[in-house]
LUMFILUM-382507 format. One line per 2 residues: number of its first residue (from 1); their letters; for each residue y, x, z of N, C-alpha, C, O, CB. Coordinates in pm, 1 decimal. Glycine has a CB too. Example, Ala and Ser with C-alpha at 12.3 -4.5 7.8 and 13.67 -1.06 7.14 Angstrom:
REM residues 2
1 = as = -569.0,1319.0,780.0,-450.0,1230.0,780.0,-330.0,1320.0,780.0,-331.9,1423.6,846.5,-447.3,1130.8,904.6  -225.0,1285.0,708.0,-106.0,1367.0,714.0,3.0,1290.0,787.0,113.8,1340.9,803.9,-59.8,1408.4,572.5;
//
This chain:
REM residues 101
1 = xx = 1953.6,3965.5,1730.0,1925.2,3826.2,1755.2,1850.1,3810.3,1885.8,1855.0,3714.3,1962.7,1846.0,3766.1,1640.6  1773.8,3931.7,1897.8,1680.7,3924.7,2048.4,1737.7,3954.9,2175.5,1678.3,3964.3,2282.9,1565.3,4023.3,2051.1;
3 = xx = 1904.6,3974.4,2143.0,1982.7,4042.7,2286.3,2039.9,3865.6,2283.4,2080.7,3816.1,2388.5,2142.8,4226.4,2265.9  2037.8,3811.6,2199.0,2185.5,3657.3,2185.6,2126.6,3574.6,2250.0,2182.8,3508.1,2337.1,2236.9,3563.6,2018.9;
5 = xx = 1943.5,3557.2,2205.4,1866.2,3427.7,2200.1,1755.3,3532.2,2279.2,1691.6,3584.1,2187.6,1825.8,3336.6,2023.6  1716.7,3572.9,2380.0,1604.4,3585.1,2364.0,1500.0,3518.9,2352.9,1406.4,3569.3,2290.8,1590.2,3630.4,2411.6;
7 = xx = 1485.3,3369.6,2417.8,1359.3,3292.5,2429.3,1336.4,3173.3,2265.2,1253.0,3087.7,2235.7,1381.8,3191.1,2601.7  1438.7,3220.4,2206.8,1492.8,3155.6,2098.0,1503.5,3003.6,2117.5,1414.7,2940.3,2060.5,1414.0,3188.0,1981.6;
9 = xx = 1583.5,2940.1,2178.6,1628.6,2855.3,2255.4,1716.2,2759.8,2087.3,1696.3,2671.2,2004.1,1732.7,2942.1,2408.1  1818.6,2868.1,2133.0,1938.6,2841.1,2001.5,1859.0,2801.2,1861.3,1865.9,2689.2,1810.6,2041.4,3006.4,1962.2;
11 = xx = 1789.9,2900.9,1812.7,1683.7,2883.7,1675.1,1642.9,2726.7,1677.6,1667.8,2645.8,1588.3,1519.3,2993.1,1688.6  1584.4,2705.0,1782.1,1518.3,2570.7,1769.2,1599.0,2471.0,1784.2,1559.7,2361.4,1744.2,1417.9,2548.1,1855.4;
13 = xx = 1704.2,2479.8,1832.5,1793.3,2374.6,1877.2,1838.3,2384.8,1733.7,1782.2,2303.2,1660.5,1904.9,2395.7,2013.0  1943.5,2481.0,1662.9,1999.5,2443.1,1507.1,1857.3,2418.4,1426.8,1873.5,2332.3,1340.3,2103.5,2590.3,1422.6;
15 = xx = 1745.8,2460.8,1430.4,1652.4,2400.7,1323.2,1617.3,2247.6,1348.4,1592.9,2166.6,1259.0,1513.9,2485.0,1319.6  1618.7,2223.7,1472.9,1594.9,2081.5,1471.9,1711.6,1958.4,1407.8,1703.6,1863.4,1329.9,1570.7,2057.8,1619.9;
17 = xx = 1820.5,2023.2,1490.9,1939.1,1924.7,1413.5,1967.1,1930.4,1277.2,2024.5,1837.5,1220.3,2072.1,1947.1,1463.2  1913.8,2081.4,1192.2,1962.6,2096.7,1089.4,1827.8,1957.7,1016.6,1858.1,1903.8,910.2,1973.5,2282.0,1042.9;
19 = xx = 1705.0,1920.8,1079.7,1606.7,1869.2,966.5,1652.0,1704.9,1028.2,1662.1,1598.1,967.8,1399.5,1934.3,976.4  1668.1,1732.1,1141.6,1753.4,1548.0,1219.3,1885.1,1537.3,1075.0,1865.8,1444.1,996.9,1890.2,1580.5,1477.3;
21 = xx = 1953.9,1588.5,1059.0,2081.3,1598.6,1000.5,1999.0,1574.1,816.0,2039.3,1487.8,737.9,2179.0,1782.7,1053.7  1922.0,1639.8,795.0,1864.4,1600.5,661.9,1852.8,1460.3,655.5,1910.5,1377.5,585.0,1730.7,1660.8,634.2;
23 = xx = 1742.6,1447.0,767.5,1709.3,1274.4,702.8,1748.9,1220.5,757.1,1657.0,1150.8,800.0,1594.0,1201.2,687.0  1883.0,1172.8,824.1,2003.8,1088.7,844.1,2029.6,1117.6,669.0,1988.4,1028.8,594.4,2140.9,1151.6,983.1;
25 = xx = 2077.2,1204.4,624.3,2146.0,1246.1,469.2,2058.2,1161.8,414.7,2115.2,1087.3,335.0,2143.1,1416.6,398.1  1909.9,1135.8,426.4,1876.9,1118.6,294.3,1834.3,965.8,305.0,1784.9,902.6,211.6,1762.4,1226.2,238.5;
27 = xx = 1865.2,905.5,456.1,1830.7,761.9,493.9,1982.6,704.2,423.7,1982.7,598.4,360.9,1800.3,730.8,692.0  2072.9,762.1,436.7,2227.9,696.9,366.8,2204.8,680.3,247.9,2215.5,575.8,183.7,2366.9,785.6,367.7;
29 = xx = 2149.0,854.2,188.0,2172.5,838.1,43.5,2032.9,672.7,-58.6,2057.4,606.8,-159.6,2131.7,1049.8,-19.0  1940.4,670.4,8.0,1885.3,597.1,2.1,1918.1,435.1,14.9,1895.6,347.3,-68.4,1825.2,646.1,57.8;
31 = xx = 1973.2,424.8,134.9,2006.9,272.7,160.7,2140.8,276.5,54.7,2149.6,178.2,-18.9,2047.2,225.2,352.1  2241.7,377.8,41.3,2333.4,316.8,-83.5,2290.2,313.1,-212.1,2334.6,244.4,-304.1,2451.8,384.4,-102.2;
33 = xx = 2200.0,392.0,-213.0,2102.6,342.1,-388.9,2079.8,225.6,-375.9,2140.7,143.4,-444.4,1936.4,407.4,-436.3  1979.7,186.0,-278.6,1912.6,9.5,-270.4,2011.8,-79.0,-249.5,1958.7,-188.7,-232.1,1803.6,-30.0,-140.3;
35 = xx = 2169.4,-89.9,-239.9,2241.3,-183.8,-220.0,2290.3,-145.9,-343.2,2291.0,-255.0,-400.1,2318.6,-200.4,-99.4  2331.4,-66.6,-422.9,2349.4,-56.8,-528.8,2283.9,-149.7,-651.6,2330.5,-227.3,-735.1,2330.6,52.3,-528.5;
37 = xx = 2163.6,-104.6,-620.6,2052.1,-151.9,-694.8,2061.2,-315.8,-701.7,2081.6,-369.6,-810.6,1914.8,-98.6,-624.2  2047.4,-383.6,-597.3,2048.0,-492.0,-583.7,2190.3,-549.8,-617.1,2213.2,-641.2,-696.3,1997.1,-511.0,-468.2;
39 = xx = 2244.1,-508.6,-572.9,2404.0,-582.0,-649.6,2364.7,-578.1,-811.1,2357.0,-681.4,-877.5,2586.9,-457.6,-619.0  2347.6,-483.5,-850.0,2348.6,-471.8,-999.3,2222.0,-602.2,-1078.7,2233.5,-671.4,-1179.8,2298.7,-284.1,-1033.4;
41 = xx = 2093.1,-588.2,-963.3,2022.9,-678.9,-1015.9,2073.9,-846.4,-973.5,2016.3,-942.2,-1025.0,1881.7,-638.1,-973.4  2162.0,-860.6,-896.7,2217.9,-974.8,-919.2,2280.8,-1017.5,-1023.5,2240.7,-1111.9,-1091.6,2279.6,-990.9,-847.6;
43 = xx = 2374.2,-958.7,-1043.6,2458.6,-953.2,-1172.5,2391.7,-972.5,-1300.3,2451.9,-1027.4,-1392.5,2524.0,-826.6,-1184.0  2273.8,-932.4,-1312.8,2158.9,-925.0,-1426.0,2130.6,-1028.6,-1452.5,2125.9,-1072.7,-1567.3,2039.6,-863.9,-1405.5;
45 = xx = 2097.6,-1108.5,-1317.9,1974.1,-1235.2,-1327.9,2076.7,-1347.7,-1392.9,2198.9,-1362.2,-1396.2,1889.9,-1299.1,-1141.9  1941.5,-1431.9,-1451.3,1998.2,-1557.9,-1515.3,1961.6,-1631.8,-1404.6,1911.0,-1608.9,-1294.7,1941.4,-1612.4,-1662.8;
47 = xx = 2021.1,-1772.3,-1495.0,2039.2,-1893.6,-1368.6,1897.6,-1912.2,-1353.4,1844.0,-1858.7,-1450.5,2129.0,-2058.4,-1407.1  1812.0,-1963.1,-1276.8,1671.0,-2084.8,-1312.2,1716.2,-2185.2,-1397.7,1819.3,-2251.5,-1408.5,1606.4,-2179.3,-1171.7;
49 = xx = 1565.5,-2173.9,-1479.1,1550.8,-2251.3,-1567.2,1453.6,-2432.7,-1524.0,1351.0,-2455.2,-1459.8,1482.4,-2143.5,-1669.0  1527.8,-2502.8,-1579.9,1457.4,-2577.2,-1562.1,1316.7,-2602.7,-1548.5,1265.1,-2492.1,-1564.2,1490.2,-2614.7,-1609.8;
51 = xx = 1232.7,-2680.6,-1529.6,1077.2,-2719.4,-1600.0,1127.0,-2761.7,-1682.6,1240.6,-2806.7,-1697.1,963.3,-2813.8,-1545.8  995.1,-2744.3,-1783.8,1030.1,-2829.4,-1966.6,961.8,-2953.6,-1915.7,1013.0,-3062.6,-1941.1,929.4,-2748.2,-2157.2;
53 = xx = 849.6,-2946.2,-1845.4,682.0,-3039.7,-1850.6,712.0,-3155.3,-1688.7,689.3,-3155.8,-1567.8,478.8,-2873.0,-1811.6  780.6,-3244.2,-1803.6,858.4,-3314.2,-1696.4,671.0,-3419.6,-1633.9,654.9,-3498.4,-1540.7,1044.3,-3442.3,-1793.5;
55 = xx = 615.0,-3390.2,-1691.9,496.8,-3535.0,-1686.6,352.9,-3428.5,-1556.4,254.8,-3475.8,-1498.9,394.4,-3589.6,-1948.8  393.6,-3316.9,-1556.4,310.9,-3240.3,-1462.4,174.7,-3229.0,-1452.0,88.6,-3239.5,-1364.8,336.1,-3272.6,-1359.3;
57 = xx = 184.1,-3200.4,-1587.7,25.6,-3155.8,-1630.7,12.3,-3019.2,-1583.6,-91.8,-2963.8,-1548.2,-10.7,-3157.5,-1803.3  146.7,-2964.2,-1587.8,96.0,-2802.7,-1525.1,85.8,-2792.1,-1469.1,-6.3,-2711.7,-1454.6,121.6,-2703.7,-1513.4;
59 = xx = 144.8,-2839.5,-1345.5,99.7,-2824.9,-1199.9,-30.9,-2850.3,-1151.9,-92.0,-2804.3,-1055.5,170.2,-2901.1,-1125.3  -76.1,-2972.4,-1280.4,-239.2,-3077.4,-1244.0,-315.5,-2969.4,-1234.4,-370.2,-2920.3,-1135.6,-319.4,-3202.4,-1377.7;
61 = xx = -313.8,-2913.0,-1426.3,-381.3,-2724.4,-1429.9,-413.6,-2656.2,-1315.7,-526.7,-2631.0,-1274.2,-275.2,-2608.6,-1485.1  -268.4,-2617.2,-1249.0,-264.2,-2479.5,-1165.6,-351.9,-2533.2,-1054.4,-455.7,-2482.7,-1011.8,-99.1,-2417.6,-1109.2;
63 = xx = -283.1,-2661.3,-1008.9,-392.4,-2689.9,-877.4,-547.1,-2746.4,-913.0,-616.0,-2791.4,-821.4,-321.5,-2816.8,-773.2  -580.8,-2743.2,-1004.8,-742.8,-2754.3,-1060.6,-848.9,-2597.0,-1066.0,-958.6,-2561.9,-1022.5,-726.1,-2816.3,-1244.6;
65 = xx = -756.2,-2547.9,-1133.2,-804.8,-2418.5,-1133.7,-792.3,-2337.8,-997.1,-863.5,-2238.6,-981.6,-736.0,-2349.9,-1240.1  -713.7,-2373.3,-909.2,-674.0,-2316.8,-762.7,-831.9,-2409.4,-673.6,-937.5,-2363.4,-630.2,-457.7,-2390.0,-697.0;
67 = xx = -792.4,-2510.9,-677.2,-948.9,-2579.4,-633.3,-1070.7,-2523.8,-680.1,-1145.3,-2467.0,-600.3,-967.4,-2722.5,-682.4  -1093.5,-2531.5,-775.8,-1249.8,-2412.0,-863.6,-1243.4,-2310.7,-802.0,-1346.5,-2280.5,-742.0,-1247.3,-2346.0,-1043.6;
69 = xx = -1096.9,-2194.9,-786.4,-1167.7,-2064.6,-739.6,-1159.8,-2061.8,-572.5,-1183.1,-1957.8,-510.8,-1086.2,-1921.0,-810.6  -1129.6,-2168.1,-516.0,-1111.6,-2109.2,-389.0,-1234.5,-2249.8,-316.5,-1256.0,-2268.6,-196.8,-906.0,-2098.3,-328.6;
71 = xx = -1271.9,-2297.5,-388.3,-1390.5,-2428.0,-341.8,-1493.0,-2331.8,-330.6,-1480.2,-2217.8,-375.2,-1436.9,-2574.2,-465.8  -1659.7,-2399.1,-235.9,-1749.1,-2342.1,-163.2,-1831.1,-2326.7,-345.7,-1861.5,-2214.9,-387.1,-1822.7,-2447.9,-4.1;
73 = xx = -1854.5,-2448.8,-429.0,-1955.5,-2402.9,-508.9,-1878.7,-2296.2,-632.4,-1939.3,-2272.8,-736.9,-2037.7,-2542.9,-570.9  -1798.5,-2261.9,-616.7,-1739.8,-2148.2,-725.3,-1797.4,-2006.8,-706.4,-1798.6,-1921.8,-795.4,-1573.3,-2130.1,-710.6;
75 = xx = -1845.4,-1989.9,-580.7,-1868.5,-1880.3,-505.3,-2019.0,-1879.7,-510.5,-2082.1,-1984.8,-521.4,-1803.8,-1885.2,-363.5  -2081.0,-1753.1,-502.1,-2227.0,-1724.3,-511.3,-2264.3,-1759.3,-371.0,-2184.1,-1756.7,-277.6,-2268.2,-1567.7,-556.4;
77 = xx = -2434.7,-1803.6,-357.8,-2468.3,-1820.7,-273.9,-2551.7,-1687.5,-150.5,-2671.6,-1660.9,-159.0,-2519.7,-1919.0,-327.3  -2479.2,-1636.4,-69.7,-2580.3,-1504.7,-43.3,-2639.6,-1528.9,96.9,-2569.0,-1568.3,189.8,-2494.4,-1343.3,-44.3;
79 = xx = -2769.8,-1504.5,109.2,-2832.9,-1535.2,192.5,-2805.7,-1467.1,379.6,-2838.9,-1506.5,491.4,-2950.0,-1507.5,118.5  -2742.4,-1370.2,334.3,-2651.7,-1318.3,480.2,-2805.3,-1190.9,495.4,-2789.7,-1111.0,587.7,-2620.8,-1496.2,668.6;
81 = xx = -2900.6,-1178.8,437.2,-2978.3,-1109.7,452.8,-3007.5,-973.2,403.6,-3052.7,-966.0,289.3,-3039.0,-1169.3,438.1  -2988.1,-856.0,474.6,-2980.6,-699.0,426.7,-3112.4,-661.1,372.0,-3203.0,-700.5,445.5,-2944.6,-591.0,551.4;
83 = xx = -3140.2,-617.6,300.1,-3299.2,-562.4,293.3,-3259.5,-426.6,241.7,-3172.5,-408.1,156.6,-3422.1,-653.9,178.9  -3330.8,-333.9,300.3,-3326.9,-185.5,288.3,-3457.5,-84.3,252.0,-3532.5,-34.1,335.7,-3278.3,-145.9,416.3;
85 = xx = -3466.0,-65.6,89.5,-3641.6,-9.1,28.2,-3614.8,83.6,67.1,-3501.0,115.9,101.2,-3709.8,3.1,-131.5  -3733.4,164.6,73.3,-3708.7,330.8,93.4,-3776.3,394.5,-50.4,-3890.7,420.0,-88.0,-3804.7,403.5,257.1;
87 = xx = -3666.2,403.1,-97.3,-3688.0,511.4,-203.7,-3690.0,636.5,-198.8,-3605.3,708.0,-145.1,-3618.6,507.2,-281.5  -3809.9,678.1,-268.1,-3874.6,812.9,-287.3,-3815.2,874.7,-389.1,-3850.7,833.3,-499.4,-4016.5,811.0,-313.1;
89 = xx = -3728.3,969.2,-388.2,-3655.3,1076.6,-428.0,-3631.1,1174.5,-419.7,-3655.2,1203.4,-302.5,-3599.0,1075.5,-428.6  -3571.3,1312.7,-502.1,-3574.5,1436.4,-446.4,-3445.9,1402.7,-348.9,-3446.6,1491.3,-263.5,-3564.7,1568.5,-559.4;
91 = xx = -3352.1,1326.0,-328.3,-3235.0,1327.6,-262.2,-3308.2,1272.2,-131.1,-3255.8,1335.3,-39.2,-3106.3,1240.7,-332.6  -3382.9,1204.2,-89.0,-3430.3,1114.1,17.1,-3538.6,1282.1,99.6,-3528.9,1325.1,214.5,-3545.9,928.1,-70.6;
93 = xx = -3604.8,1320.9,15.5,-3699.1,1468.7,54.6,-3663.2,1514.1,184.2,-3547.8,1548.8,209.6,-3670.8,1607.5,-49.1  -3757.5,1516.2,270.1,-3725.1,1584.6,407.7,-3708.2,1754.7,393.7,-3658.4,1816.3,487.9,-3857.8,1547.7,518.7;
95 = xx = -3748.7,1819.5,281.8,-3765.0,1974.6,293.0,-3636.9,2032.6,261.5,-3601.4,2149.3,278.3,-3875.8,2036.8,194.9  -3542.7,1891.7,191.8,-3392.7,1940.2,158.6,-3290.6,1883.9,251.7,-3177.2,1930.9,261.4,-3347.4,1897.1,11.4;
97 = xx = -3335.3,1779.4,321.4,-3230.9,1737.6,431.5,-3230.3,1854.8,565.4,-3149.1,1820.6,651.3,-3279.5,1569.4,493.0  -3278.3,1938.6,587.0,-3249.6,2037.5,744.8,-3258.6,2159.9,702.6,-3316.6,2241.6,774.2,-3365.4,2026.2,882.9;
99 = xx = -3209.7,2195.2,591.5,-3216.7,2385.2,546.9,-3118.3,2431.4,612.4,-3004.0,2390.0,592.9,-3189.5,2445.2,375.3  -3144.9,2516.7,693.0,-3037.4,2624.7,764.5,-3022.1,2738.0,651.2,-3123.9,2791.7,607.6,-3103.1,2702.1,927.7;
101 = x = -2902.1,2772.2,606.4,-2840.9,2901.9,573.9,-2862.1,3018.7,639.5,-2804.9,3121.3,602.8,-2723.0,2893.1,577.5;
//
């Protein structure tokens, strides 16, 4: 192989096309599953259904409850202010934070 290729030129050239050549294979085999797939889930689906709640109380609901969670007083009030204690702990200990091995 070291008299054919010496700088192994050839090697790299078929290993590359051979893994280029994989995932072309496996981008096909993929996109014909997902068109598959989807045809079949067409075929599945039912029509839409009407609304029953012709008088639109549900909608009143959804957009009431959509107002509550996304309005200013639904939400806690936080003062934008960090405060940072220093707790005294064996984890906080200066004699265990710089031990050289």
């Amino acid at each position: 192989m070291e008299t054919l290729d010496p700088h192994g030129w050839m090697l790299s050239l078929i290993s590359v096309l051979v893994v280029f050549s994989a995932l072309v294979l496996l981008y096909l085999i993929y996109s014909l599953i997902g068109k598959l797939s989807t045809r079949a889930m067409a075929r599945r689906a039912a029509p839409p259904e009407s609304p029953v709640d012709s008088s639109g109380a549900e909608a009143a609901a959804i957009a009431m409850a959509l107002n509550l969670y996304l309005a200013e007083y639904a939400h806690d009030r936080e003062s934008g202010t960090i405060t940072i204690r220093d707790e005294k702990s064996s984890w906080s200990c200066i004699d265990f934070k710089d031990r050289r091995l």
